[in-house]
KOLGUTI-148930 format. One line per 8 residues: number of its first residue (from 1); their letters; for each residue x, y, z of C-alpha. Coordinates in steps of 0.05 Angstrom, whole numbers, plus 32768, in hexadecimal, padded with zeros to 4 digits. Layout:
<pts>
NUM = a = X Y Z | ...
</pts>
This chain:
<pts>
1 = xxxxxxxx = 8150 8351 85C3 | 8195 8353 8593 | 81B3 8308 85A6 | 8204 830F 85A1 | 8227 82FD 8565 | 823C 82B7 8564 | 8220 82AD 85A0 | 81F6 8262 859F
9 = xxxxxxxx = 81AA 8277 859E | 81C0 82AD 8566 | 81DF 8278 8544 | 81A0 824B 8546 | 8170 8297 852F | 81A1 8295 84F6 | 8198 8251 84DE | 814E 8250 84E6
17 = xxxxxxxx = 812E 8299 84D3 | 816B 82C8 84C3 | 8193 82A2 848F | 815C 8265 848D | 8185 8234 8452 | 8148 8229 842E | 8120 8263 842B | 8155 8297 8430
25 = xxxxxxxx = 8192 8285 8412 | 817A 8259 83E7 | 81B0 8212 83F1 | 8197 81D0 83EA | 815D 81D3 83BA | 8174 8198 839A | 8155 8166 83DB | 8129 81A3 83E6
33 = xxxxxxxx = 80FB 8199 83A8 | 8104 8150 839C | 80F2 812D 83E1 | 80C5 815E 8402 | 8088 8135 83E1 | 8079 8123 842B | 8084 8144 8473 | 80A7 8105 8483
41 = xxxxxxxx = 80D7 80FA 844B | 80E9 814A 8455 | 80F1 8141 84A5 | 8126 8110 849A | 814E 8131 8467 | 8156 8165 848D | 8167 8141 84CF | 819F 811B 84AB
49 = xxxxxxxx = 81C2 8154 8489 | 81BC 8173 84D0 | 81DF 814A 84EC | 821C 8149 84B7 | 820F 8196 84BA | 821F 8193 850B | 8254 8164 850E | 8279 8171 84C3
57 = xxxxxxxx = 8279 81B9 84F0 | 8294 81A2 8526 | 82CF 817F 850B | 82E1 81B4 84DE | 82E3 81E8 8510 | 830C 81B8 853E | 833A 81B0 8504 | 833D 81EF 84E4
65 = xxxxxxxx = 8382 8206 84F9 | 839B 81BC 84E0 | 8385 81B6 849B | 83A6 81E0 8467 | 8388 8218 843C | 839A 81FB 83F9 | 8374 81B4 8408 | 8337 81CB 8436
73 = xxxxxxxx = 8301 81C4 8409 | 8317 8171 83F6 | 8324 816D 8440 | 82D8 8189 8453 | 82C1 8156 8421 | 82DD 8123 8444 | 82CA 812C 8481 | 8283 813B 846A
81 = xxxxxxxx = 8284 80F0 8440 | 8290 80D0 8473 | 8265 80EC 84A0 | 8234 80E6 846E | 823B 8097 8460 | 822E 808F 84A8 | 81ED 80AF 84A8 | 81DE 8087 8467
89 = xxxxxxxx = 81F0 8042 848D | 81C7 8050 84C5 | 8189 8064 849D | 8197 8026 8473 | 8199 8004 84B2 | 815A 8026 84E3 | 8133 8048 84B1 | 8134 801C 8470
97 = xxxxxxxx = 80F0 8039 8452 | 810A 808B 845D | 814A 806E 8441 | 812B 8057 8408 | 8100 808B 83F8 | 8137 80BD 83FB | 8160 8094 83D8 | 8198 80B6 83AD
105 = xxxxxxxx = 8194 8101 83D7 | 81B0 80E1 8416 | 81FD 80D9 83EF | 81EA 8119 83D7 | 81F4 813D 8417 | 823A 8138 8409 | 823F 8170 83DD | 81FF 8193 83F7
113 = xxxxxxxx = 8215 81E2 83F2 | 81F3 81EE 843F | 822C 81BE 845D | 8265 81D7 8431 | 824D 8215 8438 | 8252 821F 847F | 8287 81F5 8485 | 82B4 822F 845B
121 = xxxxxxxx = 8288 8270 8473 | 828D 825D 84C2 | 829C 8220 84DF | 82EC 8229 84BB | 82F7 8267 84DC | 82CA 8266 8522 | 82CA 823A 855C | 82B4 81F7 8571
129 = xxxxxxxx = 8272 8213 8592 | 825D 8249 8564 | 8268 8216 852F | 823E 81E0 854F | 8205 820B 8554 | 820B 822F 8511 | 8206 81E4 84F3 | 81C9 81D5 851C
137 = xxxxxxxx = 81A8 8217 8510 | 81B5 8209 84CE | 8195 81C4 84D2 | 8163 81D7 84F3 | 814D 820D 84C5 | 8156 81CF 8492 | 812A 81A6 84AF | 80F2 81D3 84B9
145 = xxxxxxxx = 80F1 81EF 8479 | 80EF 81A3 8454 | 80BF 8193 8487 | 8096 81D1 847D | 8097 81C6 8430 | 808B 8181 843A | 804B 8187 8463 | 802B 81BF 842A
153 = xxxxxxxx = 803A 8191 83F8 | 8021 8156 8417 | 7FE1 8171 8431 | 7FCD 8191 83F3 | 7FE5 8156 83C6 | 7FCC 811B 83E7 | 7FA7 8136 8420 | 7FCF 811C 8457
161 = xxxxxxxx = 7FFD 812B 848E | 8038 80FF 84A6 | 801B 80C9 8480 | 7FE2 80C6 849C | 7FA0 80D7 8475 | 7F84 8116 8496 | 7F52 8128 845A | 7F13 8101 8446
169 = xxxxxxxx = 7EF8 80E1 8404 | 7EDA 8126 83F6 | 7F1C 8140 83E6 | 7F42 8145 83AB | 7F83 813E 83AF | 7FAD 8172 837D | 7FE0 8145 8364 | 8011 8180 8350
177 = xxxxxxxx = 8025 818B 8395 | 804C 8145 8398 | 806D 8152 8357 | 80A6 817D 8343 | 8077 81CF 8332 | 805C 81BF 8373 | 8097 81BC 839B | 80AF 81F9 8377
185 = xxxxxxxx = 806B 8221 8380 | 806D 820B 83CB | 80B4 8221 83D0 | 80A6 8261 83B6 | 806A 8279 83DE | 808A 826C 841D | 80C8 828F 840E | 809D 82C6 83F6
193 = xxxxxxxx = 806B 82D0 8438 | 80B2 82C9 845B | 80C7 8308 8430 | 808B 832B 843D | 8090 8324 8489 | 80DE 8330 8490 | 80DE 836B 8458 | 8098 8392 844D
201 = xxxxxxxx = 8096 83A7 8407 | 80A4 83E7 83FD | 8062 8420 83E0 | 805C 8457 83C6 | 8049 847F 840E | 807F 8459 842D | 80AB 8485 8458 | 80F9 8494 8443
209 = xxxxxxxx = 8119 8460 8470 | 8139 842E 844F | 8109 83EA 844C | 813B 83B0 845B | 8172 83D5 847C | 8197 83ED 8436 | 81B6 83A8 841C | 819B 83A9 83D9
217 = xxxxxxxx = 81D3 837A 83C3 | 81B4 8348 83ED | 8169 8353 83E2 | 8136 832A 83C5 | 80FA 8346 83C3 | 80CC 837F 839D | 80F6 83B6 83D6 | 812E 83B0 83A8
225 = xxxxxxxx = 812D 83E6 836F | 8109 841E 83A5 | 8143 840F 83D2 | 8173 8415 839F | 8153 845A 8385 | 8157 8479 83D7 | 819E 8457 83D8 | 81AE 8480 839D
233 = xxxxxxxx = 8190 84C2 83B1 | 81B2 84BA 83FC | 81F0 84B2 83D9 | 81E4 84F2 83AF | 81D1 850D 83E9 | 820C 84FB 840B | 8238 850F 83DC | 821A 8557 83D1
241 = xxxxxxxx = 8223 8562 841B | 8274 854B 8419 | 827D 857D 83DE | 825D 85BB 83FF | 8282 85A8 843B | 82C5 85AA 841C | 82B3 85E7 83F3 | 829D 8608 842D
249 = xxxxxxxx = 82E6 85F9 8451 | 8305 860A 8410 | 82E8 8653 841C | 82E8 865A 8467 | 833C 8646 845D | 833C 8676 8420 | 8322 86AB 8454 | 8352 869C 848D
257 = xxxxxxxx = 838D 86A9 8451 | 836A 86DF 843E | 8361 8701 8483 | 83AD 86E7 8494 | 83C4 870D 8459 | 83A4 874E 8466 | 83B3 8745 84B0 | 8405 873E 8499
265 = xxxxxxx = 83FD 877B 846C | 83DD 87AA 849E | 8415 879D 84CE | 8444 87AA 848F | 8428 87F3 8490 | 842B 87FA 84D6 | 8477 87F5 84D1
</pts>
């Protein structure tokens, strides 16, 4: 079923699968790779730049006929800081150990691209609902993704879940996973199998369609150079069909002068 543009569940499909922040476009990998070392840690990154995502949304949609082009961008800082140092006082306040072990990346949110960025691309020029439930989709697909990462690297590194030990004595842990290659590794493998389900590659026996729909500016994965050789040929294609088409009107209009002449010099004789 095709969900209506801008309506609010497509809004929350974009955020979480079609345009997921983390494993699609690619914004935030700062707090991505460096507090995913546990499920936990990830979970609540990605619940507090949610909610700046939903409400720095919010207010910039509600005020997006009121703030001027020429200072938008300090304004949408703004309102993002200060949104921002509330969520750091309260998880100073209710949360002291998360707050800690986040540490610096909560301030950070401030300039976080995901927030700025859809704070610019959508919530600046939609309305107050679609923007709402862009910045939660958005969040969401946040959330899930550090949580996601978090849990791998957790698991594998220190053989728990949530904190809690899940793995005996008998296991290993493999201590790269809670250090910086492993949070790139992780990162990478799950964007990959993402790929790989969203956009089959692309073989030799493959049929002519077009693998990812023909956006090869846009592509990411091993599609890219066969689309861009069946983009080429269509547009060969393409273009060979225009030409014969105009050469063939050329000559059917050369033949209607043609025929119009003789027809005006017959009736010449005739007089």
């Amino acid at each position: 079923m095709k969900l209506k543009k801008g309506s609010p569940l497509e809004r929350l499909y974009n955020g979480v699968w079609q345009e997921n922040p983390t494993f699609v476009l690619m914004l935030g990998m700062c707090a991505t790779l460096a507090v995913t070392t546990s499920a936990i840690n990830g979970f609540a990154m990605g619940l507090s730049t949610m909610a700046v995502l939903v409400f720095s949304n919010l207010l910039i949609s509600l005020l997006r006929k009121i703030i001027p082009d020429g200072v938008r961008m300090p304004a949408y800082i703004v309102i993002v800081a200060t949104l921002v140092t509330l969520v750091e006082f309260f998880m100073h306040a209710f949360a002291t150990e998360l707050f800690n072990a986040l540490g610096i990346f909560i301030p950070l949110i401030v300039v976080n691209c995901i927030i700025l960025g859809r704070a610019e691309a959508y919530a600046s020029k939609n309305p107050v609902v679609s923007s709402v439930f862009d910045g939660l989709g958005m969040g969401l697909g946040f959330t899930c993704s550090l949580t996601l990462i978090g849990l791998v690297r957790e698991f594998i590194g220190a053989g728990k879940l949530f904190g809690f030990q899940v793995l005996g004595d008998w296991y290993t842990p493999v201590s790269i996973f809670v250090l910086a290659p492993g949070a790139f590794f992780v990162l990478a493998v799950i964007a990959a199998i993402r790929n790989r389900i969203v956009r089959p590659e692309v073989r030799e026996n493959a049929t002519n369609e077009i693998a990812c729909g023909g956006n090869c500016r846009y592509c990411s994965g091993t599609i890219c150079s066969a689309n861009h050789a069946r983009l080429d040929a269509e547009l060969e294609r393409k273009a060979a069909e225009e030409k014969a088409a105009k050469e063939k009107a050329a000559r059917e209009k050369a033949e209607q002068l043609k025929a119009a002449q003789a027809a005006a010099e017959k009736g010449g004789d005739a007089q």
